[in-house]
C-alpha positions in Angstrom: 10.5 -41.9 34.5 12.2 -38.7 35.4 14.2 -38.3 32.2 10.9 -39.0 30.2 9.5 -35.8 31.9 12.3 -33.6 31.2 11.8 -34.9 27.7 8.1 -34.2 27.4 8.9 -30.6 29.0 11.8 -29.7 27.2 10.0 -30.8 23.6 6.5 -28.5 24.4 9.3 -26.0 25.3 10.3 -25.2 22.1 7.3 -26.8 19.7 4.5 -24.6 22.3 6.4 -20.5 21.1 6.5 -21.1 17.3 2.5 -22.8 17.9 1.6 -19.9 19.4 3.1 -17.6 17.4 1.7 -19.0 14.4 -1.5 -19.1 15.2 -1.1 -15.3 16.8 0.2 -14.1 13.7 -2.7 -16.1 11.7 -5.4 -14.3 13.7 -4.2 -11.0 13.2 -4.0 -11.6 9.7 -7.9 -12.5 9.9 -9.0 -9.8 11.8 -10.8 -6.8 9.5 -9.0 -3.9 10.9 -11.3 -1.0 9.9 -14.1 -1.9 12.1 -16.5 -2.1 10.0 -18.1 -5.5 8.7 -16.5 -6.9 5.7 -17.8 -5.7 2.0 -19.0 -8.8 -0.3 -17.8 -6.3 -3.2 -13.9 -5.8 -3.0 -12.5 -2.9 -4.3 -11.1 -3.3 -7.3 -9.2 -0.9 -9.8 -9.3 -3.2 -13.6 -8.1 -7.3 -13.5 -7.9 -6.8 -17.3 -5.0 -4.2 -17.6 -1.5 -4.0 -15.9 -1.1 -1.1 -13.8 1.5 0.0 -16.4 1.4 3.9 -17.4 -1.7 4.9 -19.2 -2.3 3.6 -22.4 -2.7 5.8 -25.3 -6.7 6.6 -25.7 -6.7 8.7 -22.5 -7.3 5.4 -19.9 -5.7 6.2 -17.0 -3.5 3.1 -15.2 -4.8 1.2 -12.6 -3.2 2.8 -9.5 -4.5 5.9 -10.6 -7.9 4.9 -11.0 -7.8 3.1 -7.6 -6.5 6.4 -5.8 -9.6 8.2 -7.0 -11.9 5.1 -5.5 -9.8 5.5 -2.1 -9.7 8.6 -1.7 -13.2 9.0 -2.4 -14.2 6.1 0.1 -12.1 7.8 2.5 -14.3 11.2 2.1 -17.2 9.0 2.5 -16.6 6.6 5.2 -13.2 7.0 7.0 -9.7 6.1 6.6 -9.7 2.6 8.2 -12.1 1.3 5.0 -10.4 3.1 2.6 -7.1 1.2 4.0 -9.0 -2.2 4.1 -10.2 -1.6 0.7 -6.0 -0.8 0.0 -4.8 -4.4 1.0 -7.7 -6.5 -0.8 -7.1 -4.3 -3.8 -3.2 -4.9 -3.7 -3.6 -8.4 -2.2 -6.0 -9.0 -5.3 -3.8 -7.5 -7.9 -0.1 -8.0 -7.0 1.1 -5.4 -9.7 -0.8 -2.5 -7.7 2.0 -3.6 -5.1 4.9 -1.3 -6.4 2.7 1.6 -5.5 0.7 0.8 -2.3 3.4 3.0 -0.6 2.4 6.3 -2.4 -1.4 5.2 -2.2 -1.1 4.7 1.5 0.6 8.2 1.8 -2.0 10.0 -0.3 -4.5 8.4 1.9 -2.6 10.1 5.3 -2.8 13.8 3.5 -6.5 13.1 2.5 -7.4 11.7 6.3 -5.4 15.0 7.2 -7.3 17.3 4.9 -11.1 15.6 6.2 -10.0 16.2 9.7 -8.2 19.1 9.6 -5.8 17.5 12.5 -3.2 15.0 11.9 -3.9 13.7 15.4 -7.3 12.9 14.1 -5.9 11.3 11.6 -3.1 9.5 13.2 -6.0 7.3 15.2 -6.6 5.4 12.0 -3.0 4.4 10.9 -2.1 0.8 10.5 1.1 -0.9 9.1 -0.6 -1.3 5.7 2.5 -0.7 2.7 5.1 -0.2 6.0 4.5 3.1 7.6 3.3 4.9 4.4 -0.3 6.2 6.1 1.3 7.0 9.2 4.4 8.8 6.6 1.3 11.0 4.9 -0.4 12.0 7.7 3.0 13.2 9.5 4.0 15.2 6.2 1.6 17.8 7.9 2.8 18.1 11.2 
């Protein structure tokens, strides 16, 4: 009886960490960080083209394009949505991955800009693309 106990004990002692760390790790993945509620309409920069360099014609690539609509979402709302809209954007179109670092920072200098204080800024950063938000916002300190 007593070696059945030590058995049951010493099994929920290493199943019960890696449960609860799993389903930690799965509810902060849920949670929508910006505080606001989520957006039906995801932020998108174009599903049709690669965000390759800009094709001849004068059309911009799609990391360009999707700067503009973050930056100007930050401007209008605050950093935290314009980050959310980052990861859907990134998360919906994996080839906007190789430059969600260099979004992220453009999106610390323009928090820093519409604050005018980096420590104003700084309350919104979140490890979206690393460190790269956090990264922008310190290039002005």
């Amino acid at each position: 009886m007593n070696q059945a106990v030590r058995r049951i004990g010493r099994s929920l002692a290493l199943v019960l960490p890696v449960v609860l760390v799993l389903s930690g790790t799965l509810a902060v993945a849920s949670v929508p960080w910006s505080g606001a509620p989520p957006k039906s309409q995801v932020l998108t920069a174009s599903a049709e083209r690669p965000a390759s360099a800009a094709e001849p014609g004068g059309e911009r690539a799609a990391h360009e394009m999707l700067r503009e609509e973050l930056e100007a979402e930050l401007r209008n709302e605050d950093p935290g949505a314009a980050l959310t809209s980052l990861q859907r954007a990134v998360r919906q179109d994996p080839s906007l991955a190789p430059h969600c670092a260099d979004l992220a920072r453009a999106l610390g200098h323009a928090a820093v800009v519409k604050y005018g204080s980096a420590d104003r800024a700084q309350e919104f950063s979140r490890p979206v693309c690393d460190t790269s938000f956090a990264a922008g916002v310190a290039d002005f300190r």
